[in-house]
C-alpha positions in Angstrom: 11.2 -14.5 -8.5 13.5 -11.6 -9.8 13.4 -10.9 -13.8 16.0 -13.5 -15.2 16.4 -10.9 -18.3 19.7 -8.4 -17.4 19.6 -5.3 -18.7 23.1 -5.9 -20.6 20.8 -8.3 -22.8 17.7 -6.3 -23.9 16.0 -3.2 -23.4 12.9 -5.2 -22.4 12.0 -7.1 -19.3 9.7 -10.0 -20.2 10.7 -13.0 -22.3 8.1 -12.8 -25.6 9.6 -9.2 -26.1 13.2 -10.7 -26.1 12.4 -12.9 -28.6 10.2 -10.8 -30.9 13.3 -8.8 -30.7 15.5 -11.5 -31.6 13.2 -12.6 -34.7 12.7 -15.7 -32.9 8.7 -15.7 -32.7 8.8 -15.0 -36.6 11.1 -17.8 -37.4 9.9 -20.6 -34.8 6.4 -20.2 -34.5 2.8 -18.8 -34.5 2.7 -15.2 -32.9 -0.5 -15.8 -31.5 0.2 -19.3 -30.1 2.8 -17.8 -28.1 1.1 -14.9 -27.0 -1.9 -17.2 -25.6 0.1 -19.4 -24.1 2.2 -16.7 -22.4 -1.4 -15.1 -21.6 -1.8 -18.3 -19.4 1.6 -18.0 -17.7 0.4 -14.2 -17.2 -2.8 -15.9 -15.2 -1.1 -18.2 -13.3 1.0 -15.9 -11.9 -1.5 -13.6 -10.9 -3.4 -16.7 -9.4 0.1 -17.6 -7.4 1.0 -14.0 -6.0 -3.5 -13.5 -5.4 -2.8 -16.4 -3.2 0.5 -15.5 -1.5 -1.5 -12.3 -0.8 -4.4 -14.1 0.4 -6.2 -12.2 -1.8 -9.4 -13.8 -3.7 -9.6 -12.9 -7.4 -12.6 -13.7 -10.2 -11.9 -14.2 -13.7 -14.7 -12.7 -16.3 -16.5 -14.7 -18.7 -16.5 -12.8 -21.9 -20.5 -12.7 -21.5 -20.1 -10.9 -18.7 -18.9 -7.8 -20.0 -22.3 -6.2 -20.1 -22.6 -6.8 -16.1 -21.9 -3.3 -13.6 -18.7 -3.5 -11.7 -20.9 -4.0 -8.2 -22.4 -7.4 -9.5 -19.0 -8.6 -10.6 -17.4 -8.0 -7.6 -20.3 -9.5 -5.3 -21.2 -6.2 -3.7 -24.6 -5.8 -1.7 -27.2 -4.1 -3.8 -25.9 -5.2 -7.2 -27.6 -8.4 -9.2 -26.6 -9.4 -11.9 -28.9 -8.4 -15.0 -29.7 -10.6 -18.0 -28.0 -9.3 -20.5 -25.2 -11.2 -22.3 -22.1 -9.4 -24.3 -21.8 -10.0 -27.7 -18.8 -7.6 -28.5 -15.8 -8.4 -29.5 -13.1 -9.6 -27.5 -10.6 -6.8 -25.7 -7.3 -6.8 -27.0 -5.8 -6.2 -24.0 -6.5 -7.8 -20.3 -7.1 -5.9 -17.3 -6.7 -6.3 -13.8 -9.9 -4.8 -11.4 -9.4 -4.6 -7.5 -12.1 -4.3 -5.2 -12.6 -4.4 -1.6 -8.8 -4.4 -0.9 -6.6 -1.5 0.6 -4.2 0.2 -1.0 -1.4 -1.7 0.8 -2.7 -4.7 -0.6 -2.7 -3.2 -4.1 0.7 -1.9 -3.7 1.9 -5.5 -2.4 0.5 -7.4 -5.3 2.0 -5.1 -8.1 5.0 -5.4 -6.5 5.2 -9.2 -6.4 3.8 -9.4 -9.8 6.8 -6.7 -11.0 9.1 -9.0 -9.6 7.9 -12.2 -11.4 9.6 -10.4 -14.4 5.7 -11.5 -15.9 4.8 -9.6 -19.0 2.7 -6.6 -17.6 -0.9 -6.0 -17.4 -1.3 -2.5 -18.8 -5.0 -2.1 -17.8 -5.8 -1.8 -13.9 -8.5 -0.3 -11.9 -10.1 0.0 -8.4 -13.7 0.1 -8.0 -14.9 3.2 -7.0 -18.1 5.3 -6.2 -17.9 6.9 -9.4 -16.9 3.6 -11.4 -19.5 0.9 -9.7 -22.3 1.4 -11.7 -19.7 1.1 -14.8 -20.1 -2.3 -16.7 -17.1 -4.3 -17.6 -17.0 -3.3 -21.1 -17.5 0.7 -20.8 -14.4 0.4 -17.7 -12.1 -1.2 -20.7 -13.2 1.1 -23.0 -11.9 3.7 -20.8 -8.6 2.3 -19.4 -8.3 1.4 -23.5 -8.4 5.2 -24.0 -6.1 6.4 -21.3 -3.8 3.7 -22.2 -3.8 4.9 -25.9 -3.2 8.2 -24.8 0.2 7.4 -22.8 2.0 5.6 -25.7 4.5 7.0 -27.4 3.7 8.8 -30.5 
């Protein structure tokens, strides 16, 4: 799918901006509705283009965010430990690739650019200095490069 949104139209390139632009989420609705139900559109999507990629992908339990990297991803020598998150949630999602090449990467994002899908600002590959990482310290740092890239 190509992004339906021309540039004539809007500066932005996903739907929910358009119409936070337009005053249209204020007027119609509950922000947050929309944004979980788009958040479920954003899932689907990576499900759909994971599978065109024959790529296998996990979702995280909240609970889970205390867990290394190596246990999430089902890598030899990890266990899981029994320790549960109680945190709060992240206020953005993120995307974590393991045990794909980079073409594979590369493929994906492109797909998923294409869908004209809101974007999923946090993405990581698991490396040898992030395995031992849990879920929750790898957000907070993606949260803090993130930050540090917006506009002031």
């Amino acid at each position: 799918m190509k992004n339906f949104i021309p540039d004539n139209v809007s500066n932005f390139d996903n739907v929910y901006d358009v119409l936070k632009e337009r005053g249209f989420i204020e007027q119609v609705t509950d922000e947050e509705a929309v944004r979980e139900l788009l958040g479920k559109e954003k899932i689907k999507v990576v499900r759909s283009i994971a599978q065109k990629n024959r790529i296998q992908i996990k979702e995280i339990s909240r609970k889970d965010y205390n867990q290394k990297l190596g246990a999430i991803a089902g890598i030899q020598g990890f266990a899981k430990e029994k320790v549960i998150y109680n945190g709060p949630d992240f206020p953005l999602e993120m995307i974590v690739f393991s045990g794909i090449d980079s073409a594979q990467i590369d493929s994906f994002l492109a797909d998923y650019k294409q869908t004209g899908a809101q974007t999923v600002p946090l993405k990581a590959i698991i490396t040898p200095q992030n395995i031992f990482w849990t879920v929750e310290a790898l957000f907070k740092e993606l949260w803090k490069e993130h930050l540090h890239f917006l506009p002031e």
